[in-house]
N, C-alpha and C positions, 0 to 999 in steps of 0.2 A: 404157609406164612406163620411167624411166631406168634404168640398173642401180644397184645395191643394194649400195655397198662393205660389211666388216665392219665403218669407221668409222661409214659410214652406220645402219648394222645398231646401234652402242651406243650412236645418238643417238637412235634412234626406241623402244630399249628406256628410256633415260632420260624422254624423253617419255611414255612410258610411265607409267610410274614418277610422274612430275609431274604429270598427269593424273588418276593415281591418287588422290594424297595429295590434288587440290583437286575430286575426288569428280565429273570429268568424266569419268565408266566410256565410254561410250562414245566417247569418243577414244582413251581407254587401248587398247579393243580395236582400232580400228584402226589403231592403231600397231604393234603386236604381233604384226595380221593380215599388217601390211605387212612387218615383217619375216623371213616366214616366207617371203614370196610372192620371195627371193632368186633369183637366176636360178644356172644350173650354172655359169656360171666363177666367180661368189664362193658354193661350198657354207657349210652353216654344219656346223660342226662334231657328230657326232651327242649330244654334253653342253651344248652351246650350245643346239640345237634344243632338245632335251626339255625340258633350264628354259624357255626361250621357251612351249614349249607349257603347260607345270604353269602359269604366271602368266596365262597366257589362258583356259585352264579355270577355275582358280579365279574370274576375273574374269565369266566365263560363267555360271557355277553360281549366283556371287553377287546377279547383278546382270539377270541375261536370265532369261527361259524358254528360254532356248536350247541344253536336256540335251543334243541328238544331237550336234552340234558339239562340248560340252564332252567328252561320251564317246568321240570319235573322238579328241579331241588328247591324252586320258589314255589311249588306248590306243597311240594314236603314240609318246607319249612313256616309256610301261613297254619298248614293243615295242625302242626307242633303249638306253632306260639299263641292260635285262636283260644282256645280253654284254659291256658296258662295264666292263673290269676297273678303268677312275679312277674310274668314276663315284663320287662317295661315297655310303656307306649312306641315309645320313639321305634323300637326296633318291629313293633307289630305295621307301625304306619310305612318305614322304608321294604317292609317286608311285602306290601298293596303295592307300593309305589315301583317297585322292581318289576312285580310279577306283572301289573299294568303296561306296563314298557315295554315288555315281554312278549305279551299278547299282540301290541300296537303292531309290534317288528310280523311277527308270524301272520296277522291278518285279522286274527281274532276279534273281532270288534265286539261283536256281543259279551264275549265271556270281558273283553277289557273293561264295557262299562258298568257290567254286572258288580266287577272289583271297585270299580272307582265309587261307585254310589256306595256300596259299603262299609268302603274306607273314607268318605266324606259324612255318612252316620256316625262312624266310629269318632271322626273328630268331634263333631258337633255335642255328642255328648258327654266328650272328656273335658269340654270349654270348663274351667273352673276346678277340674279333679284333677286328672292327672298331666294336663296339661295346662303351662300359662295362655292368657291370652296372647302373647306374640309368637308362642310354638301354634297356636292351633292357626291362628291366623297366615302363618306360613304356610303350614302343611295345609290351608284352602285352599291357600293358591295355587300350590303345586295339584291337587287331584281337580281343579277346575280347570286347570290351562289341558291337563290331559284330558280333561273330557272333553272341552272344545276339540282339540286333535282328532278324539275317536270321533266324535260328531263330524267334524269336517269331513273325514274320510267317508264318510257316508251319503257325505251333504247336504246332509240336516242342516243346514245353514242358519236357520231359526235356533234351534238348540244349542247351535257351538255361541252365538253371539251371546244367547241366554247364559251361557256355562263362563263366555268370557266376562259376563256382567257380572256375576255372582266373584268372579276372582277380582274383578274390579272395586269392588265393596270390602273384600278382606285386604287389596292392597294400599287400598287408601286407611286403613285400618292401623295399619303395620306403619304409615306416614314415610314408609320409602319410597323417595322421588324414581331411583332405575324400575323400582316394580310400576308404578302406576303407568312409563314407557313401558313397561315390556307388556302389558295387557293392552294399552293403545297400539301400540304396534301388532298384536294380533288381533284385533279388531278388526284394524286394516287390510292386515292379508287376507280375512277373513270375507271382506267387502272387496276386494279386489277379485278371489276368485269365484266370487258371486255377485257381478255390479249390475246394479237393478235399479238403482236410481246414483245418478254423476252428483246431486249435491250431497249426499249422505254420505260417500268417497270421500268428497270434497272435505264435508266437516269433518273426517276422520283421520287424512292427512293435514288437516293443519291441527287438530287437536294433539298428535301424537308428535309433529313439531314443534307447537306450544310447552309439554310436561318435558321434552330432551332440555330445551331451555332453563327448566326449572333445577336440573340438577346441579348442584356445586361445582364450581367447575374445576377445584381439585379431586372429586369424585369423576371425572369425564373420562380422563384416561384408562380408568379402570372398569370402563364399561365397552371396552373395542367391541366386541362380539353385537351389542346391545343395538352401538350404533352404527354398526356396518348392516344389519336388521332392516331397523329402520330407514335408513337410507335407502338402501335398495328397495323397498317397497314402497318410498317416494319415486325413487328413480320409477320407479316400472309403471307409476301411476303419469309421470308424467312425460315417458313415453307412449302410454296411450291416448293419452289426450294430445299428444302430436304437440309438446311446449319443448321441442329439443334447444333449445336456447338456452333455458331454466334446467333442464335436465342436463347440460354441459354441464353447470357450475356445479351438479350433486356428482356427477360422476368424476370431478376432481377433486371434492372434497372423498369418496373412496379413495377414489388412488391414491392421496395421498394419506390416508388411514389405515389403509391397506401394509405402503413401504415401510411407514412409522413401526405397525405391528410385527412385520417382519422382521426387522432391525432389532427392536424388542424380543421376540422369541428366539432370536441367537443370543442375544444378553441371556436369556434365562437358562439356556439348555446349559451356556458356558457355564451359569453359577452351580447349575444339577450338578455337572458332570465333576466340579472340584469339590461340591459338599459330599458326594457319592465317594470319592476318593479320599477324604478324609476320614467319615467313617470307616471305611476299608482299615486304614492306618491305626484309629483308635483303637477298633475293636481286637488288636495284638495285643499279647499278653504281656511280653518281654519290649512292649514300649516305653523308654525314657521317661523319667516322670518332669524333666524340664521339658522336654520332647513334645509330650500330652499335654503340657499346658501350652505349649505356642500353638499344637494343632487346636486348642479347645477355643483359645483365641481367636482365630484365621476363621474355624466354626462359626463364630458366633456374630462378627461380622458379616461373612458370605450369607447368612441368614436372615440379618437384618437389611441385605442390599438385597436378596430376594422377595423379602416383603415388600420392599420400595419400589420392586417392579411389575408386582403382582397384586400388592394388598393382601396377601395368605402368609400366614406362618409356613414356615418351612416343612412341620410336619403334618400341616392338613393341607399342603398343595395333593393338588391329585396326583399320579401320575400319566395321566392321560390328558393335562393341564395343555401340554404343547401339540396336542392334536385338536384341542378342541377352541372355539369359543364361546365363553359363557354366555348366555342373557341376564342372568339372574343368582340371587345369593343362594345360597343352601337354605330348604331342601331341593332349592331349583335349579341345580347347576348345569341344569341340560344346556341343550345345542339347537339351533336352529339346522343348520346345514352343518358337516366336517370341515374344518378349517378351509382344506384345499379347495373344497368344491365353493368357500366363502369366494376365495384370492380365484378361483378360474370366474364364477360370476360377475367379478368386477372389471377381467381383462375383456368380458361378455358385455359388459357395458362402455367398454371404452372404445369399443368397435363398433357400436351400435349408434354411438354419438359420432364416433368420426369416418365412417364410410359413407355418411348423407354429405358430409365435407369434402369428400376426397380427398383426405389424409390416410394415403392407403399403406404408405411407409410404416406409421404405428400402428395401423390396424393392422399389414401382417406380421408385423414384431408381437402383438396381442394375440395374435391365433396363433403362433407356433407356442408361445408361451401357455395359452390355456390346453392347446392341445397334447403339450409335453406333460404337463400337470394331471390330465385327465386319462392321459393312457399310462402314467405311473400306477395313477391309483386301480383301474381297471387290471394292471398285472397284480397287484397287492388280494385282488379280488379271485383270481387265477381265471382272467378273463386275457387268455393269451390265443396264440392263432389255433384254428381249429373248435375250440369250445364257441360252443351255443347255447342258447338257452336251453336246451333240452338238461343241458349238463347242470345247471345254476343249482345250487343250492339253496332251498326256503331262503336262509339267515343272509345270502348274498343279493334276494333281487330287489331289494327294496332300494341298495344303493349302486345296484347295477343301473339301474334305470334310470336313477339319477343323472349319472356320469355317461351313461348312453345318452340322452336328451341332449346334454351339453353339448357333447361330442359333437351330435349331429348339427347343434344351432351355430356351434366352431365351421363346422364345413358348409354349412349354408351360408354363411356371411363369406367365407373363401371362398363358394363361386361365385354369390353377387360380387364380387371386388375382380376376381381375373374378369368377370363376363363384362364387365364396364370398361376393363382395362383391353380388352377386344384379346385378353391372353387366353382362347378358345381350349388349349391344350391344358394348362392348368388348370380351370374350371371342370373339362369333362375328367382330368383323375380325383378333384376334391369328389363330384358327383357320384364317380363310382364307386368310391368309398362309404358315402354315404347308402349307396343301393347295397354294397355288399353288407354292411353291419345291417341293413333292417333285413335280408335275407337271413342274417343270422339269431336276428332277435325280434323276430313280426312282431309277437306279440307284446312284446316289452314296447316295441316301437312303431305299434301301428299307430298312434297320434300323427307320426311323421309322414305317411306315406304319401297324403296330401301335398305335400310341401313337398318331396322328391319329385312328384309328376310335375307341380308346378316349377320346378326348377329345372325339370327335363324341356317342359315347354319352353322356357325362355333361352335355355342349351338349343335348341333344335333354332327357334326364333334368330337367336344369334348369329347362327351359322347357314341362315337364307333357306331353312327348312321349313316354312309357312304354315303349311297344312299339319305336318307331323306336330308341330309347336299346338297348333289349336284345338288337335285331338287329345295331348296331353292337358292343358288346362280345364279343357271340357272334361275331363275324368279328374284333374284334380279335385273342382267342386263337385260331384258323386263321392268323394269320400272323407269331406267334413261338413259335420252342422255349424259351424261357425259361418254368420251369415256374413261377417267381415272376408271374411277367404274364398268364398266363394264369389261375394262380387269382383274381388279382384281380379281372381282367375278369370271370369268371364268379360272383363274390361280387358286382360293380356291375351284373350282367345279374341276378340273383336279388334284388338290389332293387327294380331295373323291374317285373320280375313282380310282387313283391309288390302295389308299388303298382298295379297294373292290377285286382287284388282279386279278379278269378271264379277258381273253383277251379281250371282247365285251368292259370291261369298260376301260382297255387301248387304244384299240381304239377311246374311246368316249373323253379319256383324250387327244388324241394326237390332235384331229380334233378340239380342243379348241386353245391348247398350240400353235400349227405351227402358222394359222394367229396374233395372238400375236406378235407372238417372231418376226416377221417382221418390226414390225411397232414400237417395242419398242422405240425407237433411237429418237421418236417425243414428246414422251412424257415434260413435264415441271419437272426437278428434276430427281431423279435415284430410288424412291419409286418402279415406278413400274416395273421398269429394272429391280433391285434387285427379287423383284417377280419372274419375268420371268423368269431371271436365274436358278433360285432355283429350280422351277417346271421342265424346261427344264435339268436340271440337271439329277433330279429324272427320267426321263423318257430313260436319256442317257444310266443311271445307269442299269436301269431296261432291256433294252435293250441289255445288257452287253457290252456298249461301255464307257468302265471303263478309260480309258486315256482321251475320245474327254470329259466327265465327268468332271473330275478332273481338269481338265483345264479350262471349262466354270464355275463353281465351285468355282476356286481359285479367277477369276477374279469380280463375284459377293461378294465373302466375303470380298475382298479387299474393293471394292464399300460401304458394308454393314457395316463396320469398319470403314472405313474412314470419310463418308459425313453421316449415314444413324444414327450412332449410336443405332440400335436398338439393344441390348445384346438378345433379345430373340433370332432372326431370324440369328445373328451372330452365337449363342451357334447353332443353327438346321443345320447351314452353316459347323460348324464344324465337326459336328457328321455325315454327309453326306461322307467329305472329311477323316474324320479318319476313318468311313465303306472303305469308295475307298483304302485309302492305305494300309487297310489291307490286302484285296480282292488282292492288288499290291504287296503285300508280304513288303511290306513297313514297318516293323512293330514299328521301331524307333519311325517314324514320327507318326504312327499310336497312339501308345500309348501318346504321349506327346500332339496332337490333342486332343485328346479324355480329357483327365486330363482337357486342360481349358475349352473345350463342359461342361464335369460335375460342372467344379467350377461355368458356368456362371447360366446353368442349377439349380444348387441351391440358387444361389444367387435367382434367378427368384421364388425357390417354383415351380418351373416347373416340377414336380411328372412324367408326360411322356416321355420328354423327358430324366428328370434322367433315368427311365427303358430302353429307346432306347440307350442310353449311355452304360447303365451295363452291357445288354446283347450284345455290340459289344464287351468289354471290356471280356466278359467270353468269347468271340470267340477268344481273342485277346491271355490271359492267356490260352487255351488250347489249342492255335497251342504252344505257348511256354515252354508249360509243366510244367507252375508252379501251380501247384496243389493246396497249400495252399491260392495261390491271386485266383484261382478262385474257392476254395469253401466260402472261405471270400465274394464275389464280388454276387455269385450265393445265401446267404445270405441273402444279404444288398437289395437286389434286387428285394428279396422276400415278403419283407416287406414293398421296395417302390411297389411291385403289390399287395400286400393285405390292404395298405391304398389308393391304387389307386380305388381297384373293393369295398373297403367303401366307397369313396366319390362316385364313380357312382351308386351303388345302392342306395345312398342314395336318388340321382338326380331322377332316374328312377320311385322312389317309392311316390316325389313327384306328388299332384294331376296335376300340370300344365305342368308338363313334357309330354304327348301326345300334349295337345296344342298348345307348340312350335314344334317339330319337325313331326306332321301330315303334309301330302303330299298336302296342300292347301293355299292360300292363304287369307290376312286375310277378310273377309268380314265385312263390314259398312254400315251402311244402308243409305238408300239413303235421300238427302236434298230435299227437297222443292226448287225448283229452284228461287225462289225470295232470300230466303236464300244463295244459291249459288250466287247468283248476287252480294247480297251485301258481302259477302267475297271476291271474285275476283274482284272484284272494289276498294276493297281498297290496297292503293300502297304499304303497308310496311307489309309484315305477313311472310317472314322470313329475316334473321339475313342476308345471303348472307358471311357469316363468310369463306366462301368455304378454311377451312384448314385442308390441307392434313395428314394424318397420319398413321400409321401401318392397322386399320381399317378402316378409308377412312369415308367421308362424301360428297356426289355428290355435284358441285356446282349446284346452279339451272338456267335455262334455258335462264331467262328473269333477270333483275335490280330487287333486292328487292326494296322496297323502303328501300335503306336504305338511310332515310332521311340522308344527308348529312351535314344538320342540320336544325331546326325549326327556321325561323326568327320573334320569334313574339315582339317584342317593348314592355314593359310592360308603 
């Protein structure tokens, strides 16, 4: 290679540069690379190198899988600028702040807070030298929000609140209303993924509601990232408390912040893509000089209609602006989540409020959409047929895991919705889908496993497989500590038995239900009460303790009505209590029960439950003696059980139908333990979404990482 003068050296950092801006990353780095690759008679100087290095990290970070390299040249370049008495502050603190980010991604927690505390020294005694008070006060914020993150990932949960307290003191400091939300709002998630007391939640989500309030509301707009944040960690708080009433109204204020945003980032791409083109044109030599001045014009405008729609100048937008969304001003321009994975969580939520409704219409127009969304980005990730986790890349599993979680909480809501909809064939291919991805990524996705058995039990339950359903539930609770999931499971295993009807499996139902039904009262929200009741019901019923029934009964449906809005489990609530009254000679009541049982029952597409319905209803009409309603009734009846035993033979006669409901668990084969190492080293590989629902998804055990957000300084 020829030698490398310093003029050399600031033409190939400008190419650099130019390559940048026309988003050919890959020339940028080897330009960058080539400048480094200097021979010793032209050295570069050690504050020349370390910027050379920070621009090529950054561009690494950005734009590659390529963590070990970006690691090595943030560490070259702290190792350069630490003794450097010119160097200036600002570039030694993005220089912490990078290689922090850095660490986060790789796993590294120790060495990350090793950085952060150093670089948080570093501030604290520049207060007043060579930094202002509102530079140092920024850059607190920024290395406090990361250290809560490392702390979380750890779940030091005491330390990260501590770390967010500390960033709460410099942002009220600073008197910026988005920052004092963006530390309330980790607070939050911070209390969400560690809830230990529901009023301390409580004042933390309305606190972090109260300070969104306080922001100007021509600043609002330019907080999208900020407030789709927060929202959603309302939303999730008040799907766990079972307020889906209240949690409707937040997940349509998303969506509709969501559409807005999107609308928005094609205004802005369009304005890129003509200011991108103008430059192109200026920068010719043999350009018109009338020519140059209409294009300097059109410039300068398209410039100022990009501030309008971003609040940035033209020339400090990032380029990564339309992937990302912000929380925060510079130096905290991280990210909570990557845009897409923002837009599929809230398609995540708008199914999660409307399949307790039976709006199954949008909620499968929201699963194809989250699930078209989530497997784009998974090919992005070169997460295509065949690779598995063995293959992943350090710098990929952090947001493999992500978008694996999703994926699978996409297909877990697409069975409960066919299994309700009695569409047996479509459920068991969403399920098998789900079993082939955790065979491909156990580890990534052993949170889930749980929740496959239990949706295998309720697959087998559905299709008149009793025993097979109750052996999976009983193994779902064996492989989570979350004590929410596992009573469930064992309320959906003391169904099976029921239905199996000899005494041995009544007994087996009772020895689940009793301890339950003790402890109900602790649970977070009425989810699993509602359960409890229900089952505990069924057993009164069966019992023939028809009044103490009816009464436990009345007061679960009330619950199920009021806070729970589920119509499926309301309509099963019904038909339980209109059996009881008839059984009670009730038959008023009975009948008029029953009427809104079937209406909801069809609303639903609920084929079982309508037959459990009909045939109370021919018991109803021939104590009554009306003849004609029950050969009508004993009709209609017959034809919802002759499209019922089509759809399950057809289920049966599918080839993957033993595969889910065989009496085993699913086997995986085993990693290479270097392999395992580096998966459970890294801090973020699930979502930690832990939102409650009719089907349930376990919280997990430890802090995802759920990066609280990346601080990386571009």
């Amino acid at each position: 290679m020829a030698s490398i003068t310093p003029p050399a050296i600031d033409g190939l950092c400008a190419l650099a540069e130019e390559s940048r801006l026309y988003r050919d990353f890959p020339a940028a780095i080897r330009c960058l690379e080539a400048s480094l690759s200097s021979p010793d008679a032209f050295p570069l100087s050690p504050l020349l190198e370390s910027q050379i290095r920070l621009r090529l990290a950054s561009l690494l970070l950005d734009h590659t899988h390529n963590l070990h390299d970006a690691k090595s040249h943030l560490e070259r370049s702290l190792l350069l600028l630490t003794p450097l008495p010119s160097a200036p502050l600002p570039l030694k603190l993005l220089a912490y702040s990078m290689l922090s980010s850095t660490y986060h991604l790789v796993g590294a927690i120790r060495q990350q807070k090793h950085i952060l505390f150093k670089a948080i020294q570093l501030v604290n005694h520049s207060l007043g030298l060579a930094l202002t008070r509102d530079e140092a006060l920024m850059w607190m914020c920024n290395f406090q929000s990361q250290m809560a993150s490392a702390l979380a990932v750890e779940a030091d949960y005491p330390g990260s609140l501590e770390a967010i307290e500390h960033g709460k003191v410099a942002a009220e400091g600073t008197g910026s209303p988005e920052l004092k939300v963006f530390f309330a709002a980790s607070e939050l998630h911070i209390h969400l993924l560690h809830w230990d007391d529901s009023q301390v939640v409580d004042s933390a989500v309305q606190r972090c509601a109260g300070l969104w309030e306080e922001i100007p509301t021509y600043q609002k707009p330019r907080c999208t990232g900020l407030f789709l944040y927060a929202e959603l960690l309302h939303t999730f708080y008040l799907l766990r408390t079972c307020d889906y009433k209240t949690a409707s109204q937040h997940v349509e204020m998303l969506d509709s912040a969501m559409k807005m945003e999107m609308q928005r980032l094609q205004k802005v791409k369009e304005i890129n893509s003509e200011i991108l083109s103008i430059q192109r044109s200026l920068s010719q030599s043999d350009l018109h000089q009338m020519d140059r001045f209409t294009l300097e014009e059109k410039h300068g405008r398209l410039c100022e209609h990009l501030k309008a729609e971003t609040g940035l100048d033209a020339d400090l937008l990032d380029l990564d602006y339309e992937d990302k969304l912000y929380l925060a001003p510079q130096p905290m321009d991280g990210e909570w989540l990557p845009r897409n994975a923002v837009f599929a969580v809230v398609d995540l939520m708008v199914v999660m409020v409307g399949r307790p409704k039976g709006i199954f219409k949008e909620c499968c127009k929201r699963i194809q959409s989250g699930l078209q969304l989530i497997h784009g980005e998974l090919v992005k990730l070169g997460i295509v047929d065949g690779v598995t986790e063995v293959n992943l890349q350090q710098s990929t599993i952090w947001m493999a895991g992500l978008y694996l979680m999703l994926l699978l909480q996409f297909l877990e809501n697409k069975v409960a919705v066919e299994l309700t909809r009695s569409e047996f064939v479509e459920a068991q291919e969403a399920l098998i889908q789900m079993k082939h991805w955790f065979v491909r990524f156990p580890t990534i996705l052993q949170g889930c496993e749980s929740t496959i058995e239990m949706l295998r039990g309720q697959y087998a339950h559905s299709v008149g497989c009793f025993r097979e359903a109750a052996f999976h539930f009983v193994e779902a609770t064996k492989l989570t500590d979350s004590k929410s999931m596992q009573s469930m499971c064992q309320m959906y295993a003391a169904v099976s038995y029921i239905c199996l009807g000899d005494p041995e499996s009544t007994s087996q139902a009772l020895d689940l239900v009793g301890p339950v039904y003790q402890i109900m009262e602790s649970f977070v929200g009425v989810r699993e009460k509602t359960c409890i009741i229900f089952v505990y019901g069924l057993l009164l019923m069966k019992q023939q303790n028809l009044q103490e029934s009816r009464i436990r009964l009345a007061s679960g449906l009330r619950i199920a009505h009021q806070q729970l809005g589920n119509i499926q489990l309301v309509s099963q609530y019904l038909t339980i209590l209109g059996t009881l009254a008839l059984q009670l000679h009730d038959i008023a009541q009975a009948r008029e029960i029953l009427k809104s049982s079937l209406t909801l029952a069809k609303t639903l597409y609920d084929i079982p439950t309508q037959i459990w319905v009909l045939s109370v209803f021919t018991d109803l009409y021939g104590e009554l003696g009306e003849k004609e309603n029950e050969k009508e009734n004993s009709e209609y009846k017959r034809k919802k059980e002759d499209d019922l035993q089509r759809r399950l033979s057809e289920a049966h006669s599918q080839e993957h139908h033993y595969e889910l409901i065989v009496m085993e668990r699913i086997k995986v084969q085993s990693l290479h333990e270097v392999v395992l190492k580096k998966i459970e080293t890294t801090p973020s590989v699930r979502t930690d979404l832990d939102i409650p629902e009719s089907v349930g998804l376990p919280p997990t055990q430890h802090a995802s990482g759920s990066r609280l957000r990346s601080s990386k300084r571009r």
